[in-house]
C-alpha positions as CSV (number, residue, x, y, z in Angstrom):
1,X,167.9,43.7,-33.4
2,X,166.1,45.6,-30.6
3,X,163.5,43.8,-28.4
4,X,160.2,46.0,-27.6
5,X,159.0,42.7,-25.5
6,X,158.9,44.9,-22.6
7,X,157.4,47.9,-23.7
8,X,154.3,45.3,-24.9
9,X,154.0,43.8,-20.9
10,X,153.9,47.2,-20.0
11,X,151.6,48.8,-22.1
12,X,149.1,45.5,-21.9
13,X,148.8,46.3,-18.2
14,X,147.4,49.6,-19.0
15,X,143.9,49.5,-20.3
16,X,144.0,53.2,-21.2
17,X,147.2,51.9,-23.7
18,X,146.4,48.2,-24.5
19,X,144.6,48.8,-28.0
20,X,147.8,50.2,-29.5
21,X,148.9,46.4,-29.0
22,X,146.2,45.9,-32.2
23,X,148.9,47.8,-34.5
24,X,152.5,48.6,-32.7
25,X,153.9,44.7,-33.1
26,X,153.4,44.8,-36.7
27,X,154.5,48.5,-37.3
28,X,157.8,48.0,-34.9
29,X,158.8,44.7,-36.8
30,X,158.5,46.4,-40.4
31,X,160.7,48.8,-38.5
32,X,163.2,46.4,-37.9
33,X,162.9,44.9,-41.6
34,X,163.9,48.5,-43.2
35,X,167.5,49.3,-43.7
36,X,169.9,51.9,-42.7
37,X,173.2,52.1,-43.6
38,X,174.8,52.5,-40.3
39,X,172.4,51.0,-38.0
40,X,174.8,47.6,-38.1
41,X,177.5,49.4,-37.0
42,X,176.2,51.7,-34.1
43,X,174.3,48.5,-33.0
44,X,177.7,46.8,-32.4
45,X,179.0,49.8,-30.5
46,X,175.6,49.9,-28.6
47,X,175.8,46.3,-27.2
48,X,179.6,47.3,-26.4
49,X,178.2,49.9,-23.7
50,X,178.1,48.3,-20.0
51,X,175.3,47.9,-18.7
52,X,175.8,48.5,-15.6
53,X,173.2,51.2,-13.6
54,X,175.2,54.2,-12.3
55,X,175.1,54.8,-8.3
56,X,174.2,58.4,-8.6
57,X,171.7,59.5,-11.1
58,X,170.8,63.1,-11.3
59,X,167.3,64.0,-13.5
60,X,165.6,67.1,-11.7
61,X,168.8,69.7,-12.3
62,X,170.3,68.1,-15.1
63,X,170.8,64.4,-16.8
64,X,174.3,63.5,-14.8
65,X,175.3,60.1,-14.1
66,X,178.2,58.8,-11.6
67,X,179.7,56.0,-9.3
68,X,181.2,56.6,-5.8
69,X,184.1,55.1,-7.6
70,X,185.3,57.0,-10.7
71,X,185.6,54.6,-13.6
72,X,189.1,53.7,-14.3
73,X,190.9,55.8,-17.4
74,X,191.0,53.4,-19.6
75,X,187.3,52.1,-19.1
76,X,186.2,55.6,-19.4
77,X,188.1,55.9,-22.8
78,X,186.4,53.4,-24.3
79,X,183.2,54.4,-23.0
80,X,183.4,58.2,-24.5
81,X,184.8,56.4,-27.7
82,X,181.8,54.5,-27.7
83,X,179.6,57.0,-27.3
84,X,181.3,59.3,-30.0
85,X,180.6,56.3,-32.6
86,X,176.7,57.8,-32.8
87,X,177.9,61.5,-33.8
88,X,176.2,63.7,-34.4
89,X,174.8,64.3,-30.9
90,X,172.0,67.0,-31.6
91,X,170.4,66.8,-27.5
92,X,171.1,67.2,-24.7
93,X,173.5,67.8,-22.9
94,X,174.5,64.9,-20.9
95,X,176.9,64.3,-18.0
96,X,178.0,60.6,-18.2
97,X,181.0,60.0,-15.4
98,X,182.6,62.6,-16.4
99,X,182.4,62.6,-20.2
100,X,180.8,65.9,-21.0
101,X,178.3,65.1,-23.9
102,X,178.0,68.8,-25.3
103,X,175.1,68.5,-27.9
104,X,174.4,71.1,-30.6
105,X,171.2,72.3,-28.7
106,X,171.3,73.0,-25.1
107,X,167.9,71.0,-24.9
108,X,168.0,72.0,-21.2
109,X,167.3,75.9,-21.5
110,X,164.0,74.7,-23.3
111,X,163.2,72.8,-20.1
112,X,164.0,75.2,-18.2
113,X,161.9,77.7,-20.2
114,X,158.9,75.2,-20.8
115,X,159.1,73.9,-16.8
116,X,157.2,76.5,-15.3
117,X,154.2,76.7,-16.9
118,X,153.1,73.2,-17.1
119,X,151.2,71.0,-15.0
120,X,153.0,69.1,-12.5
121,X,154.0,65.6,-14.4
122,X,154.4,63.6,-11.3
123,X,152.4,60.5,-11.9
124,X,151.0,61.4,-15.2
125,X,151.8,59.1,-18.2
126,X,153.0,61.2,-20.7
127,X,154.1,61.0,-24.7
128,X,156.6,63.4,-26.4
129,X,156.3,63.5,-30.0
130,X,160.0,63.8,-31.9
131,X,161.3,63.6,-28.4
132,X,165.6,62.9,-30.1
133,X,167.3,61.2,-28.2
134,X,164.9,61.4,-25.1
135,X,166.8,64.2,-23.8
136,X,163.7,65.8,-22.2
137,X,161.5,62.6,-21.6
138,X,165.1,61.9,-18.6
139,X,163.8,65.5,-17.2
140,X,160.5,64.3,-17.2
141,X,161.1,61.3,-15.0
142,X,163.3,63.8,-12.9
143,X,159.6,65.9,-12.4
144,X,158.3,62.6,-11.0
145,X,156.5,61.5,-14.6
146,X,155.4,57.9,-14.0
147,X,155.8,57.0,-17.9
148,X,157.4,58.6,-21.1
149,X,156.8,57.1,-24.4
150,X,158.7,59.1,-26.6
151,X,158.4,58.7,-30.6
152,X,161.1,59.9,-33.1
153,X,161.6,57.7,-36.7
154,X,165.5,58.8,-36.1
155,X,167.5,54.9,-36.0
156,X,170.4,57.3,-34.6
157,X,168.2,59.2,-31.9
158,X,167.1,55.5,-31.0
159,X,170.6,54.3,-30.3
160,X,171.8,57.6,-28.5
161,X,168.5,56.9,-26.2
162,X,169.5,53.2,-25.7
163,X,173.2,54.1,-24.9
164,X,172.6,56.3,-22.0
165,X,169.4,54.2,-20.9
166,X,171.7,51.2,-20.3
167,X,173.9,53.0,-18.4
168,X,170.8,54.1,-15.8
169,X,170.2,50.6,-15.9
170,X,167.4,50.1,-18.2
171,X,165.2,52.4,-16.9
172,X,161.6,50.8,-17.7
173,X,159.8,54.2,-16.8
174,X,161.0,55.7,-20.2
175,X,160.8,54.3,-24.0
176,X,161.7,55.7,-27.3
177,X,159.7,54.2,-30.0
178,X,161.0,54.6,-34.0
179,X,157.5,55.7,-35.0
180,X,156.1,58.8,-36.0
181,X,153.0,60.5,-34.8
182,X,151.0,59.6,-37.9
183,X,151.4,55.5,-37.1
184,X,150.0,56.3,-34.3
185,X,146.1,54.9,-33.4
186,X,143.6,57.7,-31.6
187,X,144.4,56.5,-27.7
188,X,143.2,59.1,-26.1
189,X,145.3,57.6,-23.1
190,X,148.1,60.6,-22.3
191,X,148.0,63.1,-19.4
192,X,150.6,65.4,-20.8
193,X,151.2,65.1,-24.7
194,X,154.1,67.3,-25.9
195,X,155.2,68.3,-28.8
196,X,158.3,70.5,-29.3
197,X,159.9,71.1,-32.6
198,X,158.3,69.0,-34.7
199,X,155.1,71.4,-36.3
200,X,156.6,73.1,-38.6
201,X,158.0,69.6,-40.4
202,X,154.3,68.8,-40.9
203,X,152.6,69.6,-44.3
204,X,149.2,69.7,-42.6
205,X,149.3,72.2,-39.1
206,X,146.0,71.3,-38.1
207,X,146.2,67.7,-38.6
208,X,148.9,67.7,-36.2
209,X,147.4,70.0,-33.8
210,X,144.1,66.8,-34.1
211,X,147.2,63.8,-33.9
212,X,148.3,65.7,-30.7
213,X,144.5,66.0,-29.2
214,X,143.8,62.2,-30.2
215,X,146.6,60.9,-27.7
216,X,145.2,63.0,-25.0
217,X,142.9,61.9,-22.0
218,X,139.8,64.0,-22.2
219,X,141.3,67.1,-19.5
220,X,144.6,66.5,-20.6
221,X,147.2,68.8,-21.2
222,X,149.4,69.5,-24.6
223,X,152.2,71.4,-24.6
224,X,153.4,73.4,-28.2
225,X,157.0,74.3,-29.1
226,X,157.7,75.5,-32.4
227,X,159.3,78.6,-34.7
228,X,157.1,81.5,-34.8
229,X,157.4,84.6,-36.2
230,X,155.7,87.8,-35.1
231,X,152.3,89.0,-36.2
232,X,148.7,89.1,-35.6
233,X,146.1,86.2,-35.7
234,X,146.3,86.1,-39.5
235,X,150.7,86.1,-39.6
236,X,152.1,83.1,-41.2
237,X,155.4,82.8,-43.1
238,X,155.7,79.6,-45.5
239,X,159.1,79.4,-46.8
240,X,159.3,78.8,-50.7
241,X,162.5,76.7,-50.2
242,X,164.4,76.3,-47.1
243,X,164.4,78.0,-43.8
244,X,168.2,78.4,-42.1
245,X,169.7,75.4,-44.8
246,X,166.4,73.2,-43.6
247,X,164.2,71.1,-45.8
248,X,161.2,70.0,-45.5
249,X,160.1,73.0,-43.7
250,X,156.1,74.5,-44.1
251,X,154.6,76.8,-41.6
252,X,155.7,79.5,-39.0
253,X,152.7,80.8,-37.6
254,X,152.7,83.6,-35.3
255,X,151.7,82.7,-31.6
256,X,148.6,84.3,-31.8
257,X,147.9,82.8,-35.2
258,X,148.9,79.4,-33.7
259,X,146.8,80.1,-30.7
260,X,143.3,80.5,-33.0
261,X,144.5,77.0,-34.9
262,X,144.8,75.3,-31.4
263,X,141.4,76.6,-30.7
264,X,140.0,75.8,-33.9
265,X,140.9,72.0,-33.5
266,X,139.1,72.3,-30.2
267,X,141.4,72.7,-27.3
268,X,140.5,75.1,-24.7
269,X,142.4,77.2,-22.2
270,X,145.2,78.4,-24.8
271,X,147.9,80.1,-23.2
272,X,151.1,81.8,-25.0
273,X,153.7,81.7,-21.7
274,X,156.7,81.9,-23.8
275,X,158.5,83.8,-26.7
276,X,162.4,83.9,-27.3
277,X,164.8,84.3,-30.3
278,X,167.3,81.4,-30.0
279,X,170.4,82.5,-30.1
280,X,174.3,80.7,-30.9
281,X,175.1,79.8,-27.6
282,X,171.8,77.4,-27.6
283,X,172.1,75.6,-30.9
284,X,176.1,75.5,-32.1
285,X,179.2,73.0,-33.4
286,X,180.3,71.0,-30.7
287,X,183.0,68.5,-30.4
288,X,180.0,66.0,-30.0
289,X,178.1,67.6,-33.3
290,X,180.6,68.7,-35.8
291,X,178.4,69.9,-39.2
292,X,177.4,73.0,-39.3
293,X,175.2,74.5,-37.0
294,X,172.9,78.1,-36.5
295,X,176.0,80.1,-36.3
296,X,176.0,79.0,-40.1
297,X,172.5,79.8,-41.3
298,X,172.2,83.4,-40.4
299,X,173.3,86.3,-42.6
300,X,176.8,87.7,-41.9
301,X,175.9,90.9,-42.5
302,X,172.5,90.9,-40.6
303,X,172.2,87.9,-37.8
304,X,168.4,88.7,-37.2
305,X,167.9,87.1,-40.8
306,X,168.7,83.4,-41.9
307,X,171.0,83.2,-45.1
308,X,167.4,83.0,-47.1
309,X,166.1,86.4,-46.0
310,X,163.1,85.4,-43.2
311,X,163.6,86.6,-39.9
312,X,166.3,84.4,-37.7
313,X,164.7,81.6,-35.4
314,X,162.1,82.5,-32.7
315,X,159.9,79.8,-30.7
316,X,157.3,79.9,-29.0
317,X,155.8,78.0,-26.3
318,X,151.9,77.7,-26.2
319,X,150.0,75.5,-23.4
320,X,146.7,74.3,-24.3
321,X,143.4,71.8,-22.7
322,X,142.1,69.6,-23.8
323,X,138.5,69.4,-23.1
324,X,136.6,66.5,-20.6
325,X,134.0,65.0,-22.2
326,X,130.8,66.2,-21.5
């Protein structure tokens, strides 16, 4: 069983964060009373992990972890075994004392693509909604973040998270909760709220777009990641079935279309600073992710299309305000 004890003494020092104590308990311990059919097992490889906090921890260029010492062969085998019991690994990547942890999405050329245009994080509490495995809120901390709560429902992103956070020592700046975005209480308490990959799993856009603005302080800062296609202010695509072998799939605005819905909901100060097409070298089968991957949901014959027809993934990066109350 996992033990949010801490997170609790931490968030009831903050009075910005201390209401959610009125509803997390509860929510976190029906949590814990749902089932999942592996959690057992990748529990008992979890508590199998040393923990033991690496001498050389590397955050800003990459998340790299090392002794002075290199672990002994057979220590280290057991260690990668361990950490290959919680396949598939879908972020990241992650250099842990050698073990090359090569994810299915090179989660770090979205950093690296998102990093400029953001407000510096140092000191600023910050929440990243469907944050994985917490691949990005370790890059926060490496930007000087003060704390990242991250929230993904995943059990498996939860224990990939926990593996690699016991091996920095139980880092107490950063904490995944198994929660999404909609269990969430209005806090208003963030300085940075991000949300990357996660809108177009919503049924309702612009309720999310409000759920992000509700965690913000009044001044804060949200940053949007999510497929887009091109278009005007009036472009969306809504996929009758899937969208490259995905379920559960709704909207894929344009950025400009997206930018009107942020403004809509009330942000201010909308800025599109990115657009790419993702290509096979960022999201691919790995050793560490071994289903299939984007190099499987594009048409053969024409790679700028997904196997259904719509236009192959592109994302989009918008940065928006919120406003400080008058």
């Amino acid at each position: 069983m996992f033990n949010f004890s801490q997170f609790y003494q931490l968030i009831a020092q903050d009075t910005r964060l201390q209401p959610w104590l009125n509803t997390l308990p509860q929510q976190l311990t029906d949590w814990q009373n749902s089932e999942h059919g592996d959690f057992q097992r990748w529990l008992k490889a979890l508590n199998k992990i040393p923990a033991q906090k690496a001498e050389n921890i590397n955050l800003t260029n990459s998340v790299s972890l090392s002794n002075h010492e290199p672990i002994q062969p057979g220590e280290l085998k057991k260690l990668e075994n361990l950490l290959r019991t919680f396949h598939p690994w879908r972020k990241g990547p992650y250099h842990v004392h050698g073990i090359h942890i090569d994810t299915e999405w090179r989660s770090d050329w979205k950093w690296d693509r998102v990093l400029p245009h953001i407000s510096p994080l140092k000191n600023r509490n910050v929440l990243d909604v469907g944050c994985g495995n917490g691949y990005h809120m370790w890059r926060m901390l490496g930007e000087g973040a003060r704390l990242c709560v991250g929230i993904d429902p995943s059990h498996l992103f939860l224990i990939q998270f926990e593996a690699i956070r016991k091996l920095m020592g139980d880092d107490q700046r950063a904490h995944l909760l198994p929660l999404g975005i909609e269990h969430l209480p209005k806090l208003e308490a963030f300085d940075t709220v991000f949300s990357m990959g996660v809108l177009y799993h919503r049924r309702s856009p612009l309720d999310h777009l409000i759920q992000l603005k509700d965690q913000l302080l009044p001044g804060g800062e949200l940053i949007l990641e999510t497929l887009v296609i091109e278009g005007d202010e009036t472009s969306v695509l809504v996929p009758v079935s899937r969208y490259a072998q995905m379920r559960n799939v709704y909207f894929f605005p344009s950025p400009r279309a997206l930018k009107v819905w942020l403004e809509q909901v009330g942000f201010h100060d909308v800025r599109i600073v990115d657009e790419s097409t993702t290509t096979t070298g960022e999201q691919r089968s790995t050793e560490w992710m071994k289903h299939n991957s984007l190099p499987d949901y594009l048409d053969p014959n024409d790679p700028t299309k997904t196997l259904e027809g719509h236009p192959a993934p592109r994302r989009a990066v918008l940065i928006a305000q919120k406003p400080q109350k008058s």
